[in-house]
C-alpha positions as CSV (number, residue, x, y, z in Angstrom):
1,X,0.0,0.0,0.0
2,X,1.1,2.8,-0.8
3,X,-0.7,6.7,0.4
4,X,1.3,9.0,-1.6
5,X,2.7,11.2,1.2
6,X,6.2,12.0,0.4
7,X,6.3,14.8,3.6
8,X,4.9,12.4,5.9
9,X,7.2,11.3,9.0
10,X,5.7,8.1,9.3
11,X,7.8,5.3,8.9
12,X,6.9,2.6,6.3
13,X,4.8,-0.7,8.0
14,X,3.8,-4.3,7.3
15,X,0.9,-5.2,8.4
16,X,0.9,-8.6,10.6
17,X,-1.3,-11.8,9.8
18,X,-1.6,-10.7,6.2
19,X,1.3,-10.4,3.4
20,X,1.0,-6.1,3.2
21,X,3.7,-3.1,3.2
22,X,2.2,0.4,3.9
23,X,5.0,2.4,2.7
24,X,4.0,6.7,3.0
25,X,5.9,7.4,-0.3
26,X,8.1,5.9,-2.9
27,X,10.8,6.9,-4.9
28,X,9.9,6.7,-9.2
29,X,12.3,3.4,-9.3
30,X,10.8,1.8,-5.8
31,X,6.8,2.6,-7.1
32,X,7.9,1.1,-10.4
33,X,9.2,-1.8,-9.5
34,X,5.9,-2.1,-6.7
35,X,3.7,-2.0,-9.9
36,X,5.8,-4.7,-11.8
37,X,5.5,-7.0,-9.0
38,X,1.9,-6.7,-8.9
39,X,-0.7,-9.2,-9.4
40,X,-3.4,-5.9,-9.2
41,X,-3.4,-2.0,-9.1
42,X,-5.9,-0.4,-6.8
43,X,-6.1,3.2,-7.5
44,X,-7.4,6.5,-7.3
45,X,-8.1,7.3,-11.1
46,X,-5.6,10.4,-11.7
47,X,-4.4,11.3,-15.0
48,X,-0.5,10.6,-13.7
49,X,-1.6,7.0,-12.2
50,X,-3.4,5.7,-15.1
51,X,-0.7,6.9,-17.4
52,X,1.7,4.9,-15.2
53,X,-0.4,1.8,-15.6
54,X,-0.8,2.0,-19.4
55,X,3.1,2.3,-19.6
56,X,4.1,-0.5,-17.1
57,X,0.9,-2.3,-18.9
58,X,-0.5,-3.1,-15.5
59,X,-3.9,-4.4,-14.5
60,X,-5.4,-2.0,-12.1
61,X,-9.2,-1.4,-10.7
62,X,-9.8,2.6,-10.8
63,X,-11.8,4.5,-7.9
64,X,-12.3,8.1,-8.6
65,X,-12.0,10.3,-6.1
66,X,-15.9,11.5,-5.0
67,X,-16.5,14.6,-6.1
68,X,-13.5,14.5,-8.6
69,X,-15.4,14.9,-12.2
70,X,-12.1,14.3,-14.4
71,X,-11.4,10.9,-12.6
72,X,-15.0,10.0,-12.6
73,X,-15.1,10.7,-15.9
74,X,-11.7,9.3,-17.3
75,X,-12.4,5.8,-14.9
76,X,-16.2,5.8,-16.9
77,X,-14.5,6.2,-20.3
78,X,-11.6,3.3,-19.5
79,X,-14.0,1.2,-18.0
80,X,-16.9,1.6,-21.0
81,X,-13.6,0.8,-23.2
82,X,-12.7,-2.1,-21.3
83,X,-9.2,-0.8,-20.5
84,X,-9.4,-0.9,-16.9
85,X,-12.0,-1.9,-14.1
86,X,-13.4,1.3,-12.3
87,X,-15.8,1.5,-9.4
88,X,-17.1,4.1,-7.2
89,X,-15.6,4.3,-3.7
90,X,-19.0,3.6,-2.4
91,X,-20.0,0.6,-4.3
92,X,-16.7,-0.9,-4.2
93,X,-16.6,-4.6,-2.9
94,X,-14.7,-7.5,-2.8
95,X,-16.3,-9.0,-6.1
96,X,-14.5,-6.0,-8.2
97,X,-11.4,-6.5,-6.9
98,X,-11.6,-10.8,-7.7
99,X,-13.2,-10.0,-11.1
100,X,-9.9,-7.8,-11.9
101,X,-7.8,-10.2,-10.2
102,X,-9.3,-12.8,-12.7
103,X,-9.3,-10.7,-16.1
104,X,-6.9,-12.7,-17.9
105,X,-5.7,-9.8,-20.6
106,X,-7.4,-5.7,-21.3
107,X,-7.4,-4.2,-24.5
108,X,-4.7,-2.0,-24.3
109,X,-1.5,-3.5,-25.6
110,X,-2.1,-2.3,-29.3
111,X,-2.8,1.2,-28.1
112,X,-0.6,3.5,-30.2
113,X,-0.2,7.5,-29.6
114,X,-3.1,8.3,-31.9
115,X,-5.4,6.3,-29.8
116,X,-4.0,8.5,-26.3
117,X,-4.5,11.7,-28.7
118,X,-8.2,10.5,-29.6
119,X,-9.1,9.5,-25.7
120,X,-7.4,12.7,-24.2
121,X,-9.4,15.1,-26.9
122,X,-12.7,13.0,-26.0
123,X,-11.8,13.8,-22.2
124,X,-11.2,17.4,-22.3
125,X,-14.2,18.0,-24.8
126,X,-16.7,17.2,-22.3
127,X,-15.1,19.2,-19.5
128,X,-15.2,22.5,-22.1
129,X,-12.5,24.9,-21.8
């Protein structure tokens, strides 16, 4: 687990009786390597992360942020493409997280730059200027 709080003074954790890390922050080569060993991403759905994920062509289930219209909106679109599996925080239960674990491959490893210029266009058209 990571939280993504790189000024915290916390110091990193693992939880007992189950095999978890809770780490505050992590460097770019330490989160990448995290992700690689990964059987599944769970995620807020923030432009940065879900770029991450299409690079490192990881499986992850997306929760937006409530109240957070791009990454309700981008976790919508990836979902109703069947990139990724999304959720919202408040419906989220174990189910989605074993239905991820057991999608065997996602659409995304012919995606090309035209396809991120398409999706990215489509996003930002429906927020308006």
């Amino acid at each position: 687990l990571v939280r993504g709080l790189p000024l915290s003074d916390e110091t990193d954790m693992h939880v007992t009786g189950c095999d978890i890390q809770v780490y505050s922050h992590l460097n770019t080569a330490d989160f990448q390597s995290k992700i690689l060993q990964s059987k599944l991403i769970v995620s807020r759905s923030g432009y940065s992360s879900i770029m991450d994920y299409f690079k490192l062509d990881s499986k992850a289930l997306l929760i937006p942020t409530p109240g957070q219209t791009e990454q309700e909106a981008l976790a919508t679109d990836l979902r109703n493409q069947g990139l990724f599996h999304a959720v919202q925080q408040d419906h989220l239960c174990l189910e989605d997280i074993e239905k991820a674990l057991q999608e065997e491959s996602l659409k995304r490893h012919n995606l090309d730059s035209d396809y991120f210029n398409q999706f990215w266009k489509r996003i930002y058209e429906s927020f308006g200027d």
